[in-house]
C-alpha positions in Angstrom: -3.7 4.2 -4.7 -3.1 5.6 -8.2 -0.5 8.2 -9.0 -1.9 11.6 -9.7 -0.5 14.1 -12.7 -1.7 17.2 -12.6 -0.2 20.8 -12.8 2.0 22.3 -10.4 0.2 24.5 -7.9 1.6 28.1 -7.6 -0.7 28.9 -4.4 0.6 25.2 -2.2 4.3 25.5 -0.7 3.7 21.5 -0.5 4.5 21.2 -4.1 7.8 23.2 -4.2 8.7 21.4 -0.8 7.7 18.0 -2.2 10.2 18.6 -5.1 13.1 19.8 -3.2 12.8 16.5 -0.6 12.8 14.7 -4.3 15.4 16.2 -5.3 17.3 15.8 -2.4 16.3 11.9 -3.1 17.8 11.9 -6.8 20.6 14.1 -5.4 20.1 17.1 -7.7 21.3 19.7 -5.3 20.6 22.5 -7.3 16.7 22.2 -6.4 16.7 21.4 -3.0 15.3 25.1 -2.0 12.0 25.2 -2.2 12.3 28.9 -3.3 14.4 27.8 -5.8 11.8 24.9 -7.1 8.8 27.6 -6.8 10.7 30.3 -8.9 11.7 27.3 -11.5 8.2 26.1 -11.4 6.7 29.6 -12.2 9.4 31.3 -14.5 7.5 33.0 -17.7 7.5 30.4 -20.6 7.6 27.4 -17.6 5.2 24.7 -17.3 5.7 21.9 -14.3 3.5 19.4 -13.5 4.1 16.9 -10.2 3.6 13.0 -9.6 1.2 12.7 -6.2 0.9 9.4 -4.7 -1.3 9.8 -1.5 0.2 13.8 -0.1 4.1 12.7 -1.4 5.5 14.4 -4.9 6.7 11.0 -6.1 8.1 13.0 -9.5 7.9 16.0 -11.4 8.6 17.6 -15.0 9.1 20.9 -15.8 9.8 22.5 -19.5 10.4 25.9 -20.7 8.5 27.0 -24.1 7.2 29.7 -26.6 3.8 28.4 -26.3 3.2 27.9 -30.4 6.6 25.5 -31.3 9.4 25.3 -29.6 9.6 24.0 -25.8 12.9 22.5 -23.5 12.3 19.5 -21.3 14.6 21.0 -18.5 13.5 18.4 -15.9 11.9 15.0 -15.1 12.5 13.0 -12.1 10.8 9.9 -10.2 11.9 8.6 -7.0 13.3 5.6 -7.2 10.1 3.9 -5.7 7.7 4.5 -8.5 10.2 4.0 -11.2 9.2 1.7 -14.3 5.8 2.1 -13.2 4.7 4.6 -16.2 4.9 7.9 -13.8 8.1 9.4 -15.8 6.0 9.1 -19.3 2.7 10.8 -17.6 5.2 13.5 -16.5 6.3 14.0 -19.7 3.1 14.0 -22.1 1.6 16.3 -19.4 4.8 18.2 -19.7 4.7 18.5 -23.6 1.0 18.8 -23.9 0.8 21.6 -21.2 3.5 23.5 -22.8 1.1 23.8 -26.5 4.1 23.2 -28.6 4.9 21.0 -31.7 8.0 19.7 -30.6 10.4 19.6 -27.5 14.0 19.3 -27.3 16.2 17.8 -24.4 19.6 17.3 -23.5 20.3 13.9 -21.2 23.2 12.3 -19.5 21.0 9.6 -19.4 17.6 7.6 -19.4 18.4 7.1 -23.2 16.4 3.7 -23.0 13.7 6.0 -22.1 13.2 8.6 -24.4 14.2 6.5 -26.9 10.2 5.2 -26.5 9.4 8.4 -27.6 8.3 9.2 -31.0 11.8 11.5 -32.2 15.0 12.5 -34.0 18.2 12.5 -32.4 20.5 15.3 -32.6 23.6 16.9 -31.4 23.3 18.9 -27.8 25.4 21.7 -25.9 25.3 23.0 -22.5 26.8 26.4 -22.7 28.3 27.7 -19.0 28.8 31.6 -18.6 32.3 32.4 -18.5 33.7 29.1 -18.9 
């Protein structure tokens, strides 16, 4: 059976649940609350789209933007399973196209090899921290 793309679905808990047992997976433990996917998911400027194979989230995306330029690839995960299979560059043309923006920016710690395949410009990155 095919992978699925499509949007994230506000009205489903299965979607937010499906990306906190990924997460879990890729041991991101910030998003292992499904409250905490669903309010990521559906923040104002956020578009997320999710990776279905069969009823599992096999991967997800999830960007912020202004809807005319700018946008932020804040997320993109595939379980391991599906990897090199295509599903992480569906996520993120979805991602990009979904958001209506010209271009999107992202910071990595990796998967250089990846987004290298991309048509784009490197640049210099910060993550800023509150406080620190």
């Amino acid at each position: 059976m095919p992978v699925d793309v499509r949007p994230y679905e506000e009205s489903s808990c299965a979607d937010a649940e499906g990306i906190a047992a990924l997460s879990r997976v890729v041991r991101w433990p910030s998003l292992v609350d499904p409250a905490v996917v669903h309010a990521v998911c559906t923040a104002p400027g956020s578009t997320a789209y999710v990776a279905v194979d069969g009823a599992a989230v096999v991967g997800w995306a999830q960007a912020l933007g202004d809807g005319v330029l700018q946008s932020h690839l804040s997320f993109v995960a595939v379980h391991p399973d599906h990897r090199r299979r295509g599903v992480g560059r569906l996520l993120v043309m979805a991602t990009f196209q979904g958001t209506g923006t010209k271009r999107m920016d992202l910071i990595t710690d990796g998967g250089e090899r990846f987004y290298e395949t991309f048509g784009h410009k490197v640049m210099s990155g910060y993550r800023l921290y509150p406080g620190a």
